[in-house]
C-alpha positions as CSV (number, residue, x, y, z in Angstrom):
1,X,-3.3,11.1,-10.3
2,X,-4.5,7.4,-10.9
3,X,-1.8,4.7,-9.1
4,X,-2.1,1.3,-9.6
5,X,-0.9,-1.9,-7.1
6,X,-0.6,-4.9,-6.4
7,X,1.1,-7.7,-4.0
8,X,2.3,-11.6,-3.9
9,X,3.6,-13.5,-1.1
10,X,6.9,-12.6,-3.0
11,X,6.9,-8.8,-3.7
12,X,4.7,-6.3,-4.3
13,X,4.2,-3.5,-7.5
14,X,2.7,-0.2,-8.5
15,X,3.1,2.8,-10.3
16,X,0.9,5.3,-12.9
17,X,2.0,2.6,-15.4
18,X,3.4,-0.1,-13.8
19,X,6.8,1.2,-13.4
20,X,7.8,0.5,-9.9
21,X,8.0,-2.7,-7.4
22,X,9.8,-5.0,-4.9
23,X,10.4,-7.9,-3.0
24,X,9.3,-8.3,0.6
25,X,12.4,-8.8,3.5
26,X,12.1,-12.1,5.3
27,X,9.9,-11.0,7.7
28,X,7.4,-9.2,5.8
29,X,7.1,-12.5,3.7
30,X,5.1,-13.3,7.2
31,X,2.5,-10.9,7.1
32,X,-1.0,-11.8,5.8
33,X,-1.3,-11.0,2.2
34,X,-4.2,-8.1,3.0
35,X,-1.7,-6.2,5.1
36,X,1.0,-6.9,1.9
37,X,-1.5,-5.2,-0.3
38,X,-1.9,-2.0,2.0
39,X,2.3,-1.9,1.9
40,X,2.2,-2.0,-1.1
41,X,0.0,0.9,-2.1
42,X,2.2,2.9,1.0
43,X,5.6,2.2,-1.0
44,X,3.5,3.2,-4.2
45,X,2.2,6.4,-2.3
46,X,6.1,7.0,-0.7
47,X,7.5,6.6,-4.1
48,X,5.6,9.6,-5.6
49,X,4.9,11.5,-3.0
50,X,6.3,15.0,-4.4
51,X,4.4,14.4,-7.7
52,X,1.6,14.1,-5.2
53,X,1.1,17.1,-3.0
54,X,-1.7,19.1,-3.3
55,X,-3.3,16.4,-5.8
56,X,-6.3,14.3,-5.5
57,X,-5.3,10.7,-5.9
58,X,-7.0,7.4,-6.9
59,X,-5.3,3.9,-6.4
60,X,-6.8,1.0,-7.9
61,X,-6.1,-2.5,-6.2
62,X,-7.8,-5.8,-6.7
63,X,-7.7,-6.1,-2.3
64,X,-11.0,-5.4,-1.3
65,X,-10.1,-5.1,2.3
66,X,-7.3,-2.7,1.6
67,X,-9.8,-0.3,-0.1
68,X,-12.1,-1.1,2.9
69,X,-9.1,-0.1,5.1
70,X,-8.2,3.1,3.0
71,X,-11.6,4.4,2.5
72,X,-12.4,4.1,6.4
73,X,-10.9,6.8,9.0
74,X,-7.1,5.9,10.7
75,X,-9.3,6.0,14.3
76,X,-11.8,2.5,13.6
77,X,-9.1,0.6,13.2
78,X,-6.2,0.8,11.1
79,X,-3.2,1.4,13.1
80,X,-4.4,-1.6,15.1
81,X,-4.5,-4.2,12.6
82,X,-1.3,-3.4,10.7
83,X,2.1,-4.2,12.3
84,X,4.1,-1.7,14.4
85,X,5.6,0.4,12.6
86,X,4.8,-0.3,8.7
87,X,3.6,3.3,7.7
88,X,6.1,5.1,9.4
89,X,8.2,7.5,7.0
């Protein structure tokens, strides 16, 4: 499954065709626009998540440090960098 996203300093969007997005609360308005971009591939990710068990899946996003993030392992860094608790589900 192929999921695109994509954030602003205003909200964020994503979907297999564009068919989902956002705006961020007042404090997530705050948060450096690289860790805006990883939220918004998690709410992208948290949207379909049943459609996406047991499936390989490829996001696309014009951040290069959230594909940095993604395609290196949770323990180099990660869960530091991001704010406590933005990937909990």
């Amino acid at each position: 499954m192929i999921i695109h996203t994509d954030a602003s300093l205003c909200g964020w969007g994503g979907g297999k065709i564009g068919e989902l997005g956002g705006r961020w609360n007042g404090s997530e308005c705050e948060y450096h626009i690289n860790v805006l971009e990883l939220l918004a591939i998690f709410h992208a990710l948290k949207a379909f998540q049943e459609q996406l068990q047991t499936k390989h899946v490829k996001i696309f996003s014009d951040n290069t440090t959230a594909v940095s993030y993604i395609n290196t392992p949770l323990s180099e860094g990660l869960n530091a960098s991001l704010p406590p608790g933005s990937f909990s589900v």
